[in-house]
Each structure stands twice: as C-alpha cells, then as structure tokens.
MIZA-288183 format. One line per 2 residues: number of its first residue (from 1); their letters; for each residue x, y, z of N, C-alpha, C. Coordinates in nm, 4 decimals. Layout:
BEGIN
NUM> a> X:Y:Z:X:Y:Z:X:Y:Z ~ ...
//
This chain:
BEGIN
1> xx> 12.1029:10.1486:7.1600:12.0174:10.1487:7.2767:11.8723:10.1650:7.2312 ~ 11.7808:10.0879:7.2979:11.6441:10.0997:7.2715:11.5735:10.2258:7.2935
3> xx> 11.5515:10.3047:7.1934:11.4464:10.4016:7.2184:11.2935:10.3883:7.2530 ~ 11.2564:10.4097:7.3650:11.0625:10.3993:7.3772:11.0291:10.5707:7.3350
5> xx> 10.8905:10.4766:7.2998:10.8402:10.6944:7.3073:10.8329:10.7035:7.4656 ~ 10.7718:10.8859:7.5243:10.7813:10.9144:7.6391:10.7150:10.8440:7.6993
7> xx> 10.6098:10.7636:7.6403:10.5142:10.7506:7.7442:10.5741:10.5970:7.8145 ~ 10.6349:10.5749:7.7928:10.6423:10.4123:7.8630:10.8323:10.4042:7.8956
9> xx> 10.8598:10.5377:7.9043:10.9946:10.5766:7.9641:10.9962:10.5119:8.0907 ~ 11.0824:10.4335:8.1754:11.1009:10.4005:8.3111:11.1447:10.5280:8.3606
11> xx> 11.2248:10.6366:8.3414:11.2173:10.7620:8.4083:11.0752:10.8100:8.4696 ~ 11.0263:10.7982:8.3984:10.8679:10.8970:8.4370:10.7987:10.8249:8.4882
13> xx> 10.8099:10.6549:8.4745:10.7042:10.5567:8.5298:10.7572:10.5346:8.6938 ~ 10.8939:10.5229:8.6936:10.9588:10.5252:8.8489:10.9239:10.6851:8.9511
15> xx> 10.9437:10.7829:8.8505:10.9506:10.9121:8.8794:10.7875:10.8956:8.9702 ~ 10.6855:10.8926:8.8690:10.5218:10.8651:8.8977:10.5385:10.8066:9.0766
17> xx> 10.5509:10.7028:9.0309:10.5729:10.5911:9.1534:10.6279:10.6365:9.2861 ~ 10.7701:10.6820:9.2809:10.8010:10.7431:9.4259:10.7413:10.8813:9.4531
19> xx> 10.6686:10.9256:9.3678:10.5831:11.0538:9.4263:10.4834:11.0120:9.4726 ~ 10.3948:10.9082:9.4281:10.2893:10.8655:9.5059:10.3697:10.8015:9.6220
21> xx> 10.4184:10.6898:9.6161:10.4378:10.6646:9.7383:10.5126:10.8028:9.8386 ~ 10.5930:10.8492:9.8005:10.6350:10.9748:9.8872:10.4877:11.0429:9.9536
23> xx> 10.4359:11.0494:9.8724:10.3021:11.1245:9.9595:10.2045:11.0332:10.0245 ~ 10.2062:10.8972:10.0113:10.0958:10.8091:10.1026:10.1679:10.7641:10.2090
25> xx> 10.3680:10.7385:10.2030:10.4760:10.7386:10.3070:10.4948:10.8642:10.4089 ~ 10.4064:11.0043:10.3872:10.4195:11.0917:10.4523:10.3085:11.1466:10.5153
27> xx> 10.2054:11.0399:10.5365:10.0542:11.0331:10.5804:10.0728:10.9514:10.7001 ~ 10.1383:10.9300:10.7518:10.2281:10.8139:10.8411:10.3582:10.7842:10.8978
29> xx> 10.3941:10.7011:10.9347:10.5344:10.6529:10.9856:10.5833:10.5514:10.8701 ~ 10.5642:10.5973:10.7530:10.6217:10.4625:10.6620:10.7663:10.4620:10.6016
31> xx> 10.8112:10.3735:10.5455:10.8866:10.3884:10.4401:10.8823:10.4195:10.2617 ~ 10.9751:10.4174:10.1930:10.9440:10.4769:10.0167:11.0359:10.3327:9.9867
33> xx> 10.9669:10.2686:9.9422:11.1061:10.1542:9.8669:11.0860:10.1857:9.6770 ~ 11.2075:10.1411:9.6670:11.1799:10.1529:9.4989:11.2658:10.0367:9.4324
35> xx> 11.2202:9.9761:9.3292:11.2054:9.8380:9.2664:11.2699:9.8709:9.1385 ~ 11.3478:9.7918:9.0902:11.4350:9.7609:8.9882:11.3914:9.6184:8.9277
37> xx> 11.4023:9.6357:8.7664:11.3221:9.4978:8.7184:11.4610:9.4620:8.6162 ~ 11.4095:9.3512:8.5564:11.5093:9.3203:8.4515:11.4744:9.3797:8.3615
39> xx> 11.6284:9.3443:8.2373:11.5464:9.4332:8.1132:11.5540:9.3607:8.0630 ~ 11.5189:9.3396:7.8711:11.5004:9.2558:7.7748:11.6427:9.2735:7.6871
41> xx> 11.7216:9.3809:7.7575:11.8699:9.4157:7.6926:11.9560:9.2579:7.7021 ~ 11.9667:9.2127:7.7987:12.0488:9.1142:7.8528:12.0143:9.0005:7.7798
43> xx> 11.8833:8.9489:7.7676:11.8654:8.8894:7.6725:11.8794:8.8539:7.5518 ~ 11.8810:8.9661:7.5066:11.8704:9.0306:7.3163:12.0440:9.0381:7.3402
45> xx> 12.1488:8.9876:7.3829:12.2319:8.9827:7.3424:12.3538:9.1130:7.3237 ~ 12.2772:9.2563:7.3909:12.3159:9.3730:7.3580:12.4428:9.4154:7.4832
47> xx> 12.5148:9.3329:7.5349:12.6047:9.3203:7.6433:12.5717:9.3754:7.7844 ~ 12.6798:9.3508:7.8718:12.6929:9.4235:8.0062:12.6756:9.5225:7.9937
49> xx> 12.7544:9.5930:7.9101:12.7639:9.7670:7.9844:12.6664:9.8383:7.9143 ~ 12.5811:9.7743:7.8372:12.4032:9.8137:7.8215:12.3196:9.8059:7.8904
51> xx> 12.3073:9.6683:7.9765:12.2664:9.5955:8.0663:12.2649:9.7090:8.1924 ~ 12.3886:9.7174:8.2034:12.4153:9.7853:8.3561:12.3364:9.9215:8.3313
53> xx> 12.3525:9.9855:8.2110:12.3369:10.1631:8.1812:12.1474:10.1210:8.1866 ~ 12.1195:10.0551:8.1874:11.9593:10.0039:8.1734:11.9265:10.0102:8.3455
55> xx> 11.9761:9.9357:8.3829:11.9532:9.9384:8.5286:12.0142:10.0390:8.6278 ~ 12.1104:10.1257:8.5818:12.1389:10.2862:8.6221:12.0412:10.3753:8.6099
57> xx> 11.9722:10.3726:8.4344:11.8442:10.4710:8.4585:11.7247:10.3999:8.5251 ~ 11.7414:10.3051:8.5925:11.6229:10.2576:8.6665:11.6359:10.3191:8.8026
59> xx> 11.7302:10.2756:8.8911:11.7849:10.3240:8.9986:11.8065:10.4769:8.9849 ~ 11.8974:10.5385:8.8852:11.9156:10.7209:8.9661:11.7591:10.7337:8.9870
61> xx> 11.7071:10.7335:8.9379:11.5089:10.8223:8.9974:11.5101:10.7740:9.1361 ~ 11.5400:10.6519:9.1757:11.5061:10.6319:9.3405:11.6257:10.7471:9.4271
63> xx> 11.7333:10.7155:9.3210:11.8487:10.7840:9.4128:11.8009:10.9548:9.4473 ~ 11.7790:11.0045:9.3040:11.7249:11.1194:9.3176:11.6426:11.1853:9.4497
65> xx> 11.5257:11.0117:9.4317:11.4216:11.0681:9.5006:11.4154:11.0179:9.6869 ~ 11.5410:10.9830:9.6560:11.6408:10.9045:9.8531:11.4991:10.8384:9.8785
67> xx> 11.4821:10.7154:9.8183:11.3964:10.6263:9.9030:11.4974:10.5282:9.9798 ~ 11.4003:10.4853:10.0807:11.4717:10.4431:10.2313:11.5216:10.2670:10.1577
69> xx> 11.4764:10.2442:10.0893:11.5397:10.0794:10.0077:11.4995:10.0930:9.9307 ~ 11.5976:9.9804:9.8230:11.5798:9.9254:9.7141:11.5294:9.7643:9.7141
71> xx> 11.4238:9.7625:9.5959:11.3622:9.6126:9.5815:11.3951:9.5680:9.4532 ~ 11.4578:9.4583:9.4136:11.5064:9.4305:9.2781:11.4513:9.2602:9.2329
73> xx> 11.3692:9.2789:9.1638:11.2866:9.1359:9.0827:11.3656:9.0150:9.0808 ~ 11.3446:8.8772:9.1006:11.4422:8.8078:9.0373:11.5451:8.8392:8.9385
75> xx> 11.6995:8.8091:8.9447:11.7386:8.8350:8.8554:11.8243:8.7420:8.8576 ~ 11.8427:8.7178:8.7381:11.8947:8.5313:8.6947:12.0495:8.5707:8.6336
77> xx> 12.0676:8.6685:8.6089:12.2091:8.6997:8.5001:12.2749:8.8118:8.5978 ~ 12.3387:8.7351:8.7280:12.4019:8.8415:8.8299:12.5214:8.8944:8.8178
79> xx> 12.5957:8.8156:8.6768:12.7041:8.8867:8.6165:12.7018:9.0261:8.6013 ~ 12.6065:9.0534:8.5405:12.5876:9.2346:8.5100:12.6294:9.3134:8.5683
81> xx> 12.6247:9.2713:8.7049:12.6422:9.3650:8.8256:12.7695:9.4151:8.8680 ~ 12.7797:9.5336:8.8734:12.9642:9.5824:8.8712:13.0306:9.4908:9.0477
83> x> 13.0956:9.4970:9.0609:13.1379:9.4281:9.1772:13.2338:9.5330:9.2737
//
C-alpha cells in the first residue's frame, strides 16, 4: 500500500474539508456533501481489494463526520465496487 507523508494524507485533507463546510453548512439551512475521487491504485495494477480499502479511507471521514451526501468523480473502473 502506498505510503504519503502526513501532509497530503486524504484523512486530514477530507477531515479539513467537512469541518469547514460543517461550519459554513451551519451559518444557514444548508447541506455537508463529501466527494470521493479515484485513486492511481487501480491503475498501477495493485487490485480490487486495494482499490476498494483506498476508497474506504476516503469515505469513513464523511461517515464519521454524517454528511447529508456523497459526491463521487467520474469513475470509469465500476468493477471495484462491492455489490
């Protein structure tokens, strides 16, 4: 599995993200959505159940943080996806 240093962790960059929006969504009547991207795992050949564990630590931070939807980037390789 790909190690980043901390600073460019998707934990902390998603984490960042639904706290701001949590606090500009609570200045108002809004919603919190949170966005799921592809990774470069799927590509590079490193299988599904890398693939998927990539896009698990993307998603628990929204789950954590109960935003009202999820937004997910094009994604071209919909196999990945548990069924």
């Amino acid at each position: 599995m790909l190690k980043l240093p901390i600073l460019f962790q998707c934990k902390l960059i998603n984490q960042a993200a639904c706290d701001l929006a949590r606090e500009v969504a609570n200045e108002g009547d809004a919603l919190v959505a949170g966005n799921f991207c592809q990774t470069p795992s799927y590509m590079s050949g490193l299988g599904k159940e890398v693939v998927q564990q990539e896009f698990k630590k993307q998603v628990d931070v929204f789950v954590k943080n109960d935003v009202d939807f999820l937004l997910g980037e094009v994604i071209f390789s919909v196999e990945i996806f548990p069924r």
